[in-house]
Backbone as JSON, one array per atom type, in Angstrom:
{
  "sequence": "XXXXXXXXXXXXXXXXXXXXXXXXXXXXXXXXXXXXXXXXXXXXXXXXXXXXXXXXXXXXXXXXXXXXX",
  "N": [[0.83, -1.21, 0.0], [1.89, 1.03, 0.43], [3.53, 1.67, -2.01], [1.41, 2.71, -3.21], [0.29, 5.26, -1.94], [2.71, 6.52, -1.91], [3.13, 6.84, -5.14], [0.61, 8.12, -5.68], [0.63, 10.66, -4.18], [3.38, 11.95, -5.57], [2.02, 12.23, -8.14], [0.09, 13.83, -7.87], [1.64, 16.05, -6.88], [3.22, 16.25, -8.65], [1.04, 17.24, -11.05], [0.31, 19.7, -9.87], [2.27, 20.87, -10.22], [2.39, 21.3, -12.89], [0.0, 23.43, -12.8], [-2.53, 22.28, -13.21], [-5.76, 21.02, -12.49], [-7.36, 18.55, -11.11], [-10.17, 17.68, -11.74], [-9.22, 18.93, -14.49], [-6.81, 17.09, -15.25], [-8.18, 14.65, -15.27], [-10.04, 14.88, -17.43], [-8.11, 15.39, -19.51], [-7.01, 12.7, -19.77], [-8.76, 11.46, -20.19], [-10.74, 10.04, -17.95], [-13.05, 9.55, -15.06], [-13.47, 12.35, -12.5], [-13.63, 11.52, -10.09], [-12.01, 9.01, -10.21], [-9.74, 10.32, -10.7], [-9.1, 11.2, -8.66], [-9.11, 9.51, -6.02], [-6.93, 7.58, -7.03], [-4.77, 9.45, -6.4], [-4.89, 9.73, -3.58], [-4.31, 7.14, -2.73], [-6.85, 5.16, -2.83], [-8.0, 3.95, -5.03], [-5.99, 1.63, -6.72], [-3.95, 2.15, -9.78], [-3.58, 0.61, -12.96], [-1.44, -0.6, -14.78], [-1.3, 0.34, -17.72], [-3.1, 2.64, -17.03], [-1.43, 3.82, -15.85], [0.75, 4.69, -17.33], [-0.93, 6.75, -18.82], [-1.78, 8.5, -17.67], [0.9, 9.52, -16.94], [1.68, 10.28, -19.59], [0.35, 12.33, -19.8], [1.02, 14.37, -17.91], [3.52, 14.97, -18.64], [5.67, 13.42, -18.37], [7.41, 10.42, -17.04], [6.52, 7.07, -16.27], [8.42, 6.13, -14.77], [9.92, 8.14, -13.6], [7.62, 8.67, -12.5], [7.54, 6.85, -9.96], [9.17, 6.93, -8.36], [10.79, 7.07, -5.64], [11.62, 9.15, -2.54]],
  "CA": [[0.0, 0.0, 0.0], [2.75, 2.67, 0.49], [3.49, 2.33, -3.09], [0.52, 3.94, -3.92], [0.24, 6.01, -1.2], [4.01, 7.14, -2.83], [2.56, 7.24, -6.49], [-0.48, 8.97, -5.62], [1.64, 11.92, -4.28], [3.94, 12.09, -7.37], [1.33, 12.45, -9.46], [-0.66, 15.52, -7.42], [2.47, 17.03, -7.01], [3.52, 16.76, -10.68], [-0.5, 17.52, -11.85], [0.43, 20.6, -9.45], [3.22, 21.39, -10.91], [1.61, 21.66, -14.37], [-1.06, 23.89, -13.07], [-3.71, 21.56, -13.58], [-6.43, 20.36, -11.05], [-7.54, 16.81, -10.74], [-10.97, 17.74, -13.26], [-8.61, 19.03, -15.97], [-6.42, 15.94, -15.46], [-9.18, 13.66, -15.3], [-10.29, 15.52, -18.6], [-6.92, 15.17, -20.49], [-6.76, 11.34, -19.86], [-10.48, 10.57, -20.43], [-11.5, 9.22, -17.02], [-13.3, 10.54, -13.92], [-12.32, 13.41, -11.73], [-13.35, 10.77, -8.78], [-11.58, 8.08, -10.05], [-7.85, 10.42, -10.5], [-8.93, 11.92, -6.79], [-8.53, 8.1, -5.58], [-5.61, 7.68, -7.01], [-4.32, 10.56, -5.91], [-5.01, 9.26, -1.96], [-3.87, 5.53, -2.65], [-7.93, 4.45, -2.82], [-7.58, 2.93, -6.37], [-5.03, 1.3, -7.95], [-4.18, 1.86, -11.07], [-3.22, -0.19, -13.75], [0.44, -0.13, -15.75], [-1.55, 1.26, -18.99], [-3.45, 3.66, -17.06], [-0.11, 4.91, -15.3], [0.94, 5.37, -18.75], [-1.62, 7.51, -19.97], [-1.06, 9.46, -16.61], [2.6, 10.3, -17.03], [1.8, 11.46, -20.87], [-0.58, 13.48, -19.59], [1.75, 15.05, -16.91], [4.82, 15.13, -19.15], [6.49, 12.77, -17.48], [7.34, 8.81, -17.14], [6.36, 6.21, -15.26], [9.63, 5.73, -13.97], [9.78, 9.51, -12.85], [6.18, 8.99, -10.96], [7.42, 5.77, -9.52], [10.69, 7.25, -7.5], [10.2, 7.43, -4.19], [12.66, 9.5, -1.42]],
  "C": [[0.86, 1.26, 0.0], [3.63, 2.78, -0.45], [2.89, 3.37, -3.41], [0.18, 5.02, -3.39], [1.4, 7.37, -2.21], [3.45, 7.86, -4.07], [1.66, 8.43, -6.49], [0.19, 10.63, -5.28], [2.41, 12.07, -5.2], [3.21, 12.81, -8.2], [0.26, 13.63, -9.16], [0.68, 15.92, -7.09], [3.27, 17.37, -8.55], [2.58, 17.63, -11.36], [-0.3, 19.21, -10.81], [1.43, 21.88, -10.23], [3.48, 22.27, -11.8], [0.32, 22.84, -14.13], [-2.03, 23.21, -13.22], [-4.12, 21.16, -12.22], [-6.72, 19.55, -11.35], [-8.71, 16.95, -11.96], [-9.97, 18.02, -14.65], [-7.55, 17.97, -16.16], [-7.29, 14.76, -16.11], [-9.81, 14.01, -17.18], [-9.37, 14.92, -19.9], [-6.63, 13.36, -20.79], [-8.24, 10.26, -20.05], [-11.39, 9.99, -19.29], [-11.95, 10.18, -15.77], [-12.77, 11.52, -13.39], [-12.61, 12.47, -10.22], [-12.3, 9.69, -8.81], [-9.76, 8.49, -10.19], [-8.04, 11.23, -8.83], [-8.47, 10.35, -6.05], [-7.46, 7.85, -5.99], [-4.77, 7.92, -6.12], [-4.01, 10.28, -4.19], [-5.07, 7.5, -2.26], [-5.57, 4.75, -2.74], [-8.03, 3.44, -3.78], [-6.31, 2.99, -7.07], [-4.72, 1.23, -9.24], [-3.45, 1.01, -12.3], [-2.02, 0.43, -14.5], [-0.39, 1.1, -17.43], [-2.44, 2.26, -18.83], [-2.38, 5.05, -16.13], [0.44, 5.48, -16.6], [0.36, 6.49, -19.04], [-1.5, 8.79, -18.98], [-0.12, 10.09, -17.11], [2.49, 10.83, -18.44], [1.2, 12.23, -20.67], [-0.1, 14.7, -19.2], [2.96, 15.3, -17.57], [5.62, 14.55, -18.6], [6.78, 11.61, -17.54], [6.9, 8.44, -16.24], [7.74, 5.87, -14.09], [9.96, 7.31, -13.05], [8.5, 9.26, -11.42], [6.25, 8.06, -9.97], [8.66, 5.75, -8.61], [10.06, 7.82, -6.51], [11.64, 8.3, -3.13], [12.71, 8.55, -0.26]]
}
């Protein structure tokens, strides 16, 4: 679980980064704005080809959103 916990931060602090809020994410990648808020707080897991579509979204890789301190 404290992957995604990990991930989920990554990816609101990247989607921050960019200016974007969780609807205009959710927007850019086609899927809910509930289902990238879960994410986002480790609730759902997401799948390798929807981490993908994430990190193009965000300008970024998987391997970037997947480094932890």
């Amino acid at each position: 679980m404290e992957f995604y916990k990990s991930l989920g931060i990554n990816i609101k602090n990247r989607r921050k980064k960019l200016g974007l809020t969780q609807e205009q994410l959710a927007e850019k990648i086609g899927m809910s704005l509930n289902f990238v808020g879960k994410i986002e707080v480790a609730f759902s897991k997401p799948s390798l080809d929807t981490l993908i579509i994430i990190a193009d979204a965000l300008n970024t890789s998987v391997s970037d959103l997947t480094k932890f301190d």
